[in-house]
N, C-alpha and C positions, 0 to 999 in steps of 0.2 A: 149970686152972693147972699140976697137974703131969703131963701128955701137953703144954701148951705147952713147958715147959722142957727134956722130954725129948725134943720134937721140933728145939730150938735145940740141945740139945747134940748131937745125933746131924750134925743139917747141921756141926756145928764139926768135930766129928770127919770125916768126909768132905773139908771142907775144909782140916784140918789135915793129913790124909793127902797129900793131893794139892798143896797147896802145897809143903810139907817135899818131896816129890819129885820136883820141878820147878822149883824157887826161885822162883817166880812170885807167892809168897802166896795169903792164903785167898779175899781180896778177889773174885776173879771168880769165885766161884763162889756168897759170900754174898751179894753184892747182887742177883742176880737171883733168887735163892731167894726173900730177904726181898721183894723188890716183886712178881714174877710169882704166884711161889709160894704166900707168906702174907698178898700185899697190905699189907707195910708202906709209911710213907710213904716216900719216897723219902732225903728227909733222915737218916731214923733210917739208914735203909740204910746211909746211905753212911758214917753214926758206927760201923754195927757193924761196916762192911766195915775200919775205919783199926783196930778194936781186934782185929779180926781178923788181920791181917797183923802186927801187933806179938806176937800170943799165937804165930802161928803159926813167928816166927823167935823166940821165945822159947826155945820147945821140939824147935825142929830144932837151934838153933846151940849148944845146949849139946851133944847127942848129936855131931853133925858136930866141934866143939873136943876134945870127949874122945878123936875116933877120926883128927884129925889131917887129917881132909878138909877142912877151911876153912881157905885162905889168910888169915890176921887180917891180915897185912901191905898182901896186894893191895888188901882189903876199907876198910882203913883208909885208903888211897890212893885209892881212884878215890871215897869217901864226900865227901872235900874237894870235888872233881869235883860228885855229885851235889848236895851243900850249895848250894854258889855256884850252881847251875843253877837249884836252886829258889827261891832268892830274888831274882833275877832275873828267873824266873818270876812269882813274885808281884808282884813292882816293875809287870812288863807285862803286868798282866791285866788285860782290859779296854780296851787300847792293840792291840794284837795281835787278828784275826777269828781266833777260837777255830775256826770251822768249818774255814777252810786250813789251822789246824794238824792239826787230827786225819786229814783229808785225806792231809795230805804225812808223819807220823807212822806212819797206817795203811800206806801205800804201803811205807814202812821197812819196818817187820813184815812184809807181804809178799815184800817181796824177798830180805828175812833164811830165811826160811823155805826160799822157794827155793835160796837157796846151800846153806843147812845141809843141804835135801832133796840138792845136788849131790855134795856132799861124803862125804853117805852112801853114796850108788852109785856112789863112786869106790872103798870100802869099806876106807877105812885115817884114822884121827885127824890130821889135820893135826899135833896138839902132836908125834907119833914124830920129825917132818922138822924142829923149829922150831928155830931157833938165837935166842939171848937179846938184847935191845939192850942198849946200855949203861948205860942207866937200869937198866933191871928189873936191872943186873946190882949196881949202884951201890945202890940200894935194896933191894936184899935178896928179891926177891918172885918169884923161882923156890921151887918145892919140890916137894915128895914126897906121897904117900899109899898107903896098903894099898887094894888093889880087893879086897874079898871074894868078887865075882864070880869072876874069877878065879885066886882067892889069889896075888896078884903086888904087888910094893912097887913103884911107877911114880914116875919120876922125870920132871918136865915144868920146863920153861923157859918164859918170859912174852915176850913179843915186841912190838912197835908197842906200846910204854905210851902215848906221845903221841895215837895214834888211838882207845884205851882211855879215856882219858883226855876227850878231844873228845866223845863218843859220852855218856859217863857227863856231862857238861854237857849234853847235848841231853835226857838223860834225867829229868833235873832238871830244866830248861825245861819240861819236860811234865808234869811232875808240878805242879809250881808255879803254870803257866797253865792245865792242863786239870783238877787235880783227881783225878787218875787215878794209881792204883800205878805204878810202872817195873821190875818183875821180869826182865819179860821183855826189857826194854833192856838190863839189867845181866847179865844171860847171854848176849847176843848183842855186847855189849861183851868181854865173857873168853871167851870160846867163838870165835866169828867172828875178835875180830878182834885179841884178845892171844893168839888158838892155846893157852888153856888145854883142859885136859881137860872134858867135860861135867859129872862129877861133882865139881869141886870147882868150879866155875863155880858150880854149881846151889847146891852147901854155901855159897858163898861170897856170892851174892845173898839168900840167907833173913838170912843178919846182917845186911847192909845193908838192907835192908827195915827191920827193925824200927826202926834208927838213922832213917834216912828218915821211918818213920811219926809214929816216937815225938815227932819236934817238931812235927808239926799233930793231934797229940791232942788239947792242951792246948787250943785253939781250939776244935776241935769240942767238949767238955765242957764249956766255959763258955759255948757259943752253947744247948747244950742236946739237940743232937744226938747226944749217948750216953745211951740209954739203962740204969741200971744191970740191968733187970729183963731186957734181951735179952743185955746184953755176958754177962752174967760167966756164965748157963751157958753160953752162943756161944766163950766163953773156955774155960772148964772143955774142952772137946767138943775146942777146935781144941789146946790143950796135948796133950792124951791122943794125939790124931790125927798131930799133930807130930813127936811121941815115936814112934809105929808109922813115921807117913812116913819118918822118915831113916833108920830102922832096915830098911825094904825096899829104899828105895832102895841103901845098901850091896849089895846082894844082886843086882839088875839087871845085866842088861851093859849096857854103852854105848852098842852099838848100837842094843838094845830101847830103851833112854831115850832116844832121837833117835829113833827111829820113835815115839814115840806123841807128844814134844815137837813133832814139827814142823806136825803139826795143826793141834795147840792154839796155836802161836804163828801159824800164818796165820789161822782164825778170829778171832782178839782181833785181830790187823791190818785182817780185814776188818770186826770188828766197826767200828772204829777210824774204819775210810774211809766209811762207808755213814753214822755218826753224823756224817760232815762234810758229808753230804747230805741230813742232818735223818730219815733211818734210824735211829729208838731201840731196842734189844733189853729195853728195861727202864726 
């Protein structure tokens, strides 16, 4: 009993590290752990993976708020965005071949990957060149942050909010209709294509997450799907992990964080594409 629980908090911590610095949440990393890994059922899985992503922007978005790296403005804007998407999502599930979504989804991610890859070995931030639209200028949702990497206060402008905007609805589509986190949508919405910074992208996706998650908790706890006996050390584990994750991530450069990001976002696209071909990883 207590080697199980201090193998769930160790996975949390791991995934709380790694979400928190990436903004992608802990969710891919739990549910293949708990079904490959531990052989859980799949269902519990995917209850730990929702209370995972909420523990794990728990405890990034508080560190990230205190150090000024989370846009709350943007955050709170493009969540309308994610909101409507997912209840739209839900409206059409079931109506909609799940399989061309994650198809035409995965494809997304892939291609994301590769610009963000092109972009790197142009070897300068998009955000240094961006000038602001009107909106973002009218809403308030340019700002600032300290980069501890390299002790420098960096001042960034928001750009295409309408296309931010668009992107954070498809994100929510997919989350609605597939069941699936959208981290990596909502970084590749402020990153790609609002030409924010990567580190307050990534600060700025672990909030949003948790808001995201926190309304199909409530579902999955009453259907039965959360376990209390896996959540809450899996919780314990991804807080502590959380708290480490954002607290490195300040400390990375930019670049390092887009090399090891662009990886991981084309695997999860190809995981993406491959399950639209009835390819399961878990």
């Amino acid at each position: 009993m207590i080697s199980s629980i201090l193998l769930l908090a160790a996975v949390g911590l791991f995934a709380g590290i790694f979400g928190a610095v990436f903004g992608i949440g802990g969710g891919m990393i739990v549910t293949p752990v708990m079904t490959i890994g531990l052989g859980l059922d799949i269902k519990y899985a995917i209850g730990a993976s929702v209370i995972a992503v909420i523990a794990t922007s728990s405890g990034a978005s508080i560190a990230y708020l205190k150090d000024d790296m989370l846009n709350l403005r943007v955050a709170m804007f493009l969540e309308i965005a994610t909101t409507i998407g997912a209840i739209f999502g839900a409206i059409l599930t079931g109506v909609l071949p799940a399989k061309i979504l994650y198809v035409l989804f995965g494809l997304l991610l892939i291609f994301s990957s590769w610009n963000m890859l092109r972009k790197m070995r142009a070897g300068h931030e998009s955000y240094r060149n961006t000038k602001p639209d009107g909106l973002s200028t009218k809403l308030k949702l340019n700002g600032s942050y300290h980069d501890q990497a390299t002790n420098q206060d960096i001042d960034y402008q928001v750009a295409n909010v309408p296309g931010g905007f668009a992107m954070m609805l498809g994100a929510g589509l997919a989350s609605g209709l597939l069941g699936i986190g959208s981290g990596a949508f909502k970084v590749i919405a402020m990153d790609t294509i609002m030409k924010m910074p990567l580190k307050p992208s990534s600060a700025t996706s672990n909030l949003m997450m948790g808001v995201t998650a926190a309304a199909s908790a409530t579902v999955y706890f009453f259907n039965g799907s959360i376990k209390p006996e896996i959540a809450a050390p899996l919780a314990i584990g991804i807080l502590v992990g959380a708290t480490i994750g954002s607290r490195i991530m300040q400390h990375l450069q930019a670049k390092l964080l887009r090399q090891i990001f662009v990886p991981i976002l084309f695997l999860i696209g190809l995981q993406m594409f491959l399950k639209g071909f009835g390819v399961s990883f878990g």
